[in-house]
C-alpha positions, 0 to 999 in steps of 0.5 A, spaced: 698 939 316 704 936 311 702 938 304 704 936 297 705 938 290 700 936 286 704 931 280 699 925 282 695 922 275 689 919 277 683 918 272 678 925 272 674 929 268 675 934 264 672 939 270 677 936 274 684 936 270 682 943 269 682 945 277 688 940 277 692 945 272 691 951 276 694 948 282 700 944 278 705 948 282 702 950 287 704 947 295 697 945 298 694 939 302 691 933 300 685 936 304 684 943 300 686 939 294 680 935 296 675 940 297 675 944 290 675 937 287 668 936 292 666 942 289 667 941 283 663 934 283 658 939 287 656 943 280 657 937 275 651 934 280 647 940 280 648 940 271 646 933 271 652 931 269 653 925 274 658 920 271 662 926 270 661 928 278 661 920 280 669 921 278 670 927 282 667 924 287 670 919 288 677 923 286 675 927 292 675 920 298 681 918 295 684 925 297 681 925 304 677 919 305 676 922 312 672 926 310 663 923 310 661 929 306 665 926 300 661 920 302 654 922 302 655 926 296 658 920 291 652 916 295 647 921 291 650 921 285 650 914 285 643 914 287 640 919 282 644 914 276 640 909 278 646 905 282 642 904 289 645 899 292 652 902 291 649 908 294 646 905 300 654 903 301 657 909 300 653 912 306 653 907 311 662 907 310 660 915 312 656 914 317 662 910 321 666 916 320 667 921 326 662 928 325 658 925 319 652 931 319 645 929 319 645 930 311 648 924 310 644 920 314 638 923 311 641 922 304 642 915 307 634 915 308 631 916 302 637 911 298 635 907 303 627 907 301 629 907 293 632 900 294 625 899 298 628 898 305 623 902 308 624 901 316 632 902 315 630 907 312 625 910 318 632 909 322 636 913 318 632 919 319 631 919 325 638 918 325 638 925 322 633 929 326 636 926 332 643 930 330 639 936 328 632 937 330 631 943 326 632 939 319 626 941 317 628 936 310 630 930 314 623 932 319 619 931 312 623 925 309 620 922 316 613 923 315 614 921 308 617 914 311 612 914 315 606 914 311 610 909 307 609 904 311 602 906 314 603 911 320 599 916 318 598 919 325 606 919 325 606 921 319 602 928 319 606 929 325 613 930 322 610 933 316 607 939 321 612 940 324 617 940 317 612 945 315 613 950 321 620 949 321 620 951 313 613 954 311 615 956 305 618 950 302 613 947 296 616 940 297 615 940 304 608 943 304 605 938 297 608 932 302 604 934 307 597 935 302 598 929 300 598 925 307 592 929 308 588 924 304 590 918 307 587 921 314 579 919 315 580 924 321 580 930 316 574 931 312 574 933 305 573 941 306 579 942 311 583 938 306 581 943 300 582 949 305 589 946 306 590 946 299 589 954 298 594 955 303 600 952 299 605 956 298 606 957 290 599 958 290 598 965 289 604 965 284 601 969 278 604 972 272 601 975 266 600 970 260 599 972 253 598 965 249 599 966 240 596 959 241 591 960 233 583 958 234 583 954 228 578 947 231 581 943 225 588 944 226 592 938 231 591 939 237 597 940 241 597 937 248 603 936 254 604 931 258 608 934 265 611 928 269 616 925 273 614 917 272 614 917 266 618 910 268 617 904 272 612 906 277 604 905 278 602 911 273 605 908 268 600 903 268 596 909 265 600 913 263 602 910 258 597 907 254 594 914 253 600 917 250 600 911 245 593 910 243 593 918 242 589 919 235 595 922 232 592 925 226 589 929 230 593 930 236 600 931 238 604 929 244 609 932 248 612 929 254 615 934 259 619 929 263 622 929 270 626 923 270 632 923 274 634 916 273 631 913 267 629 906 265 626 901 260 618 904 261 622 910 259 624 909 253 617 907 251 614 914 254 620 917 249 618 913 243 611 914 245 611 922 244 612 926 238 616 930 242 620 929 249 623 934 253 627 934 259 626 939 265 628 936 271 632 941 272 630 947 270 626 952 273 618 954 273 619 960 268 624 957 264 620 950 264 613 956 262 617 958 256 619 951 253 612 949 253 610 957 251 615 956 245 612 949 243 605 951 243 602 947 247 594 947 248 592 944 253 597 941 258 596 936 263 599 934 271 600 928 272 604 928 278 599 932 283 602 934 290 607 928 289 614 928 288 618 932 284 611 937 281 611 942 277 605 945 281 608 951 281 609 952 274 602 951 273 600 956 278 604 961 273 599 958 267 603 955 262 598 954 257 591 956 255 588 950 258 591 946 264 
């Protein structure tokens, strides 16, 4: 491979010139050069730092256009921002290049069902398990598009076999659940034995709470919830928050918004207080609530995407 020396200017982070300074002086090739920038935009992604990861991202398909991964990783940061549609676009350039994996096609999937383009969404992951049949990702994004669209059978079907495939996935088992109480072939017994069998279910963990028993003081209660946004819940949700009574109680929304909008804003004003957990994990998102005091804390997400059912399993609070 030719290589060059690093002496381009470009519009980057300040993550990227920091990787950019490491290199100056260093002969590599375009396509390394690409890779660490990737990688960069990859832990800027993880943070939630997604402006930041976009620039990367982009910086890397500029290097090494070739290259689909690039494109299916600025397809979910764009996706994850709110941009759908230039994310719908980004995945389908990548998908035209040669050895685009199934990941990208299952990424292009679920973007797809964000826009509400739910058959081109149907091909695209089954597009992504016909390249590996072994995905048990893009095996549950199938039977989530499925159900999606009313094919229940086909549904259950996809998400049984994501769920031999990965047993212990949380995510794969709460999609499975939740299918199960569209099906009137299954009766409500079995669908409550199934529940007792979801992994996470038997996580325990010794709780002291300091919580003080007083009945006239405020009661504190958290709200747990990833549509705190434009979606059916709201529609309930948010009246709730707003005509709390409170002299007597006080608010806090626990939000797993990746990509916030307008009724977001409207959950955040309604709560005394507002706390972002969508990236953190079960014991830290226990300590948030322990650290506030919360009384009783509410799910209401159920078995539906982006729960925090486990965090529940490892008893936040006094009363859930």
């Amino acid at each position: 491979h030719a290589t060059v020396k690093i002496h381009f200017r470009i519009r980057v982070s300040m993550s990227l010139r920091d990787v950019l300074r490491r290199l100056t002086g260093q002969t590599a090739t375009r396509k390394e050069i690409a890779i660490k920038v990737n990688d960069v935009g990859t832990t800027l992604a993880q943070k939630g730092l997604l402006d930041e990861a976009i620039i990367n991202f982009s910086s890397a398909i500029e290097l090494d256009p070739q290259e689909p991964s690039f494109w299916s990783n600025l397809g979910n940061a764009l996706n994850f921002s709110g941009q759908t549609e230039a994310a719908c676009q980004c995945f389908e350039k990548g998908s035209k290049l040669k050895g685009a994996p199934a990941r990208l096609f299952d990424n292009w999937g679920t973007a797809l069902t964000d826009a509400g383009r739910l058959h081109d969404a149907l091909e695209a992951h089954k597009k992504a398990v016909s390249i590996d049949p072994g995905m048990a990702d893009a095996l549950s994004n199938l039977g989530n598009t499925y159900r999606a669209i009313g094919r229940l059978d086909d549904a259950l079907m996809n998400l049984d076999a994501a769920a031999a495939l990965s047993p212990a996935s949380r995510t794969i088992a709460s999609s499975r659940l939740y299918t199960m109480n569209f099906l009137e072939t299954i009766s409500p017994e079995d669908i409550a034995r199934a529940h007792l069998l979801w992994p996470g279910a038997d996580s325990r963990r010794i709780a002291s709470f300091a919580n003080a028993p007083m009945p006239d003081r405020v009661l504190r209660i958290g709200y747990v919830s990833s549509d705190f946004r434009h979606h059916s819940c709201a529609n309930f949700l948010l009246p709730l928050i707003e005509h709390h009574d409170r002299h007597n109680v006080h608010v806090t929304a626990f939000s797993g918004v990746q990509a916030p909008d307008e009724f977001t804003e409207r959950f955040r004003s309604s709560a005394n207080d507002w706390v972002d957990v969508a990236l953190t994990s079960d014991e830290e998102f226990c300590a948030e609530v322990s650290n506030r005091s919360i009384d009783i804390l509410v799910d209401c997400g159920g078995h539906t995407s982006s729960t925090r059912l486990a965090s529940f399993a490892l008893r936040a609070a006094p009363i859930q």
